[in-house]
C-alpha positions in Angstrom: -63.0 7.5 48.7 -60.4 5.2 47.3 -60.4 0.9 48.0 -57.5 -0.4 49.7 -57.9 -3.6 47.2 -55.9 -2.9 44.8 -53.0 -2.5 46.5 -53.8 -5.7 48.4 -53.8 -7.2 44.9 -50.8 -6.2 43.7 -48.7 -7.5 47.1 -50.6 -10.7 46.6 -49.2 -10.7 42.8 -45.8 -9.9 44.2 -45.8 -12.7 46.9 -46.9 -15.0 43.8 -44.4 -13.8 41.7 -41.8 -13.8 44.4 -42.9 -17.7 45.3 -42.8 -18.5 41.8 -39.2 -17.4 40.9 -37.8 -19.2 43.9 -39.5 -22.3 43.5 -37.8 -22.1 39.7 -34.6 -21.2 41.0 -34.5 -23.8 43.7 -35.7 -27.0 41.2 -32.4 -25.8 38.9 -30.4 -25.8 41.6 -31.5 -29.3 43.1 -30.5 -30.6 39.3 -27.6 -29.1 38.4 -26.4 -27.6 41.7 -26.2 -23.8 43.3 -22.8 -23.0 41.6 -24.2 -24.7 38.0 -26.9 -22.2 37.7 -26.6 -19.0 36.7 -29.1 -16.0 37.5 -29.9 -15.6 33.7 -30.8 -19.3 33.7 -33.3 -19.0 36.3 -34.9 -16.0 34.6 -35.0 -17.9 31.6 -36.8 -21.0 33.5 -39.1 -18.3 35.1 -40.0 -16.7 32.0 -38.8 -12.8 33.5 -35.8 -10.5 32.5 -32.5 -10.9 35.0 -33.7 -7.1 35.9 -37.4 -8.2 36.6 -35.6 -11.0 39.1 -33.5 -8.7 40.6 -36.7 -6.6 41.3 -37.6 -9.6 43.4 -34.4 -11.0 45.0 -31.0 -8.9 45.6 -28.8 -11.8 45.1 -28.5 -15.4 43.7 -28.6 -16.9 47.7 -31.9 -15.0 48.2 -34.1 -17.1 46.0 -32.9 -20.5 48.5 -33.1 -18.3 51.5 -36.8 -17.0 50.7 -37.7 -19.9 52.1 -36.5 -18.8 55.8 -38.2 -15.2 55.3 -41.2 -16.0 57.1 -38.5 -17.4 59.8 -36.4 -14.6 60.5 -37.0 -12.9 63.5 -39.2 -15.7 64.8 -38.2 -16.3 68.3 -38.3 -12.5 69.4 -42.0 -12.3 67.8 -42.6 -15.4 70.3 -41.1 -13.8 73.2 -43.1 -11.1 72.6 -46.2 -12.8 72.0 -45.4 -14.8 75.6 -44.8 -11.7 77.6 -47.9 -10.4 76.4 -49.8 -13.1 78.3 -47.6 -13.4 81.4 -45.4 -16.3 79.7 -41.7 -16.2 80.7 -39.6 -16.2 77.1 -37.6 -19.7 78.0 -41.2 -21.5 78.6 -42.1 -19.5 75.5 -39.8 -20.5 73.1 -40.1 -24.2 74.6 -43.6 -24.1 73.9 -42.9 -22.8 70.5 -40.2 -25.8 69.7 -42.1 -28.6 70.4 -45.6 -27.2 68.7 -42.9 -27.2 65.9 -41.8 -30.5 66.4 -45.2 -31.9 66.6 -46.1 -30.1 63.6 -43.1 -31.9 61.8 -42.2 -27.7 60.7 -39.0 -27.9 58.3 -37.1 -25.0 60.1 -37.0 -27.3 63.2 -35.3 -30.3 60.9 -37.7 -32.7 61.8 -39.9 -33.5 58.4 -38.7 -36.1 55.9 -40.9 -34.8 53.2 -38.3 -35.8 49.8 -38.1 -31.8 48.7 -37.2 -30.8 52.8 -34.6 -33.5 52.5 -33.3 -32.1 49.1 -33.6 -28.8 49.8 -31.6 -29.1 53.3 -28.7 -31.3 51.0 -28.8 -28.6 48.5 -28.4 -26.1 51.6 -26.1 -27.9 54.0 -24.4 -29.0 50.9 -23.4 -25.1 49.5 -20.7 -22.8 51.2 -22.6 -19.5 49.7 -26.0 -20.6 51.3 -24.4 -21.3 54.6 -23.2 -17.8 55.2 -26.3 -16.6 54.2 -28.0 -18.6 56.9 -25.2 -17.7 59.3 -26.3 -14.0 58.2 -29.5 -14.5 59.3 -28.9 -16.0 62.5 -27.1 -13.0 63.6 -30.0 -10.6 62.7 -32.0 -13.5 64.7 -29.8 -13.1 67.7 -29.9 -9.5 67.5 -34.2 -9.0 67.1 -34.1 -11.8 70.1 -31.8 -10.1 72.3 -33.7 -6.6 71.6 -37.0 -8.8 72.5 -35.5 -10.0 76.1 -34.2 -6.7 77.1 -32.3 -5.6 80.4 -29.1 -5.5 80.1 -27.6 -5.7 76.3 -24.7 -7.5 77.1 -26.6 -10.3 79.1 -29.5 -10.1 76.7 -26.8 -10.7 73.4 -25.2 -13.8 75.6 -28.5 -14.7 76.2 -29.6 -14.5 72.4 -26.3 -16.1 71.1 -27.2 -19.5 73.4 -30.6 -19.6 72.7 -30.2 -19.4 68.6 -27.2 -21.8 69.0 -29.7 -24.2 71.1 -32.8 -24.2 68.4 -29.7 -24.5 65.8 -27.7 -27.4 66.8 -31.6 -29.5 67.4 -32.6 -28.6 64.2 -29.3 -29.7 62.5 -28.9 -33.1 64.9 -32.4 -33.8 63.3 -31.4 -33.0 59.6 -28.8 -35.3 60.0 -30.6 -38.2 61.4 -33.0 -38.2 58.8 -30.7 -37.7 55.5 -28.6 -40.9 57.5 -31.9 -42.9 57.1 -33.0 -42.9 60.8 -37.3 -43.2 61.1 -38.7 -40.0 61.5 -40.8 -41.5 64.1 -37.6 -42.4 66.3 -35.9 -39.1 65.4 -39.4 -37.1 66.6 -39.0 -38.8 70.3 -35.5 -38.0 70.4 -35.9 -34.8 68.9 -38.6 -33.9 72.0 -36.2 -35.3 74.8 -33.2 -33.6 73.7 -35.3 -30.5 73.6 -36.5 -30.7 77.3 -32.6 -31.6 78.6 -31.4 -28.3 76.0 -33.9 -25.8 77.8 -33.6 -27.3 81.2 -30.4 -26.7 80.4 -31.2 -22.5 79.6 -33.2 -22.3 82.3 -30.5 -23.2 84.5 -28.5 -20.8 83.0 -30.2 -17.9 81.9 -32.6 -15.3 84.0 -35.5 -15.6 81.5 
């Protein structure tokens, strides 16, 4: 009979390892800028081979964007989750939002932590990284409209407002905070404009 802990080891090594390499790529890239690095200096900093990083991450954008993995795909998991235990997927994703808000999570703009701010600047601030996140909305849109079901058509529509919603919020509250604005007065802002967005869905969309 073999143990299942060793191979629960060596993904735990992986995620460090993974962690690690980003967290070296992304302090280059807050000094000197995304397009100042290259992928040798980052192994370098790391203390790996270029081959050993690209092991880890398939391209240069990936080490920013590891940050979003744990995000990708996240609103289908809470529609899911939500029709599991009876809860329509609007109310759902609501519910979601403002626990998110409350929590001050980074992926919903609203933390003024000094590395979220510099790490949205460095993100906001770089063409490459955009696309990338653009790429990721669309595999977003698509697990979400998969996750509401019916019709594909309506469902994609559906998907393509709903994603567009949660990212327009989250960028108005980036914004706010890199202009200065309290994060206090942003945070009550943040919930109303996220009850009139959804109020908004609802009236809209059969979900």
């Amino acid at each position: 009979m073999t143990s299942e802990h060793p191979t629960g080891l060596r993904e735990l090594k992986k995620a460090r390892t993974r962690q690690a390499l980003s967290d070296a790529a992304i302090a280059l890239f807050l000094e000197k800028g995304f397009d100042g690095v290259s992928v040798a200096e980052v192994a370098a900093a790391a203390e790996v081979s270029k081959p050993t990083l690209f092991r880890y991450f398939a391209a240069k954008e990936d080490l920013v964007l590891h940050r979003f993995a744990d995000h990708q795909g996240e609103s289908a998991r809470v529609v899911e989750a939500g029709r599991a235990s009876g809860t329509p997927p609007l109310d759902a994703l609501y519910a979601h939002l403002l626990d998110g808000l409350e929590r001050r999570d980074p992926v919903t703009g609203l933390c003024d932590a000094p590395t979220v701010l510099a790490y949205h600047r460095l993100l906001y601030g770089t063409p490459a990284l955009l696309a990338r996140v653009h790429g990721f909305q669309r595999d977003s849109e698509a697990a979400l409209a998969e996750a509401l079901g019916g019709d594909p058509l309506r469902a994609r529509l559906a998907a393509g407002q709903i994603v567009s919603v949660l990212r327009i919020l989250a960028d108005d509250n980036v914004a706010r905070l890199a202009a200065g604005d309290p994060v206090g007065e942003v945070a009550g802002d943040a919930v109303v404009a996220a009850a009139e967005a959804f109020r908004s869905l609802r009236e809209g969309l059969p979900y």
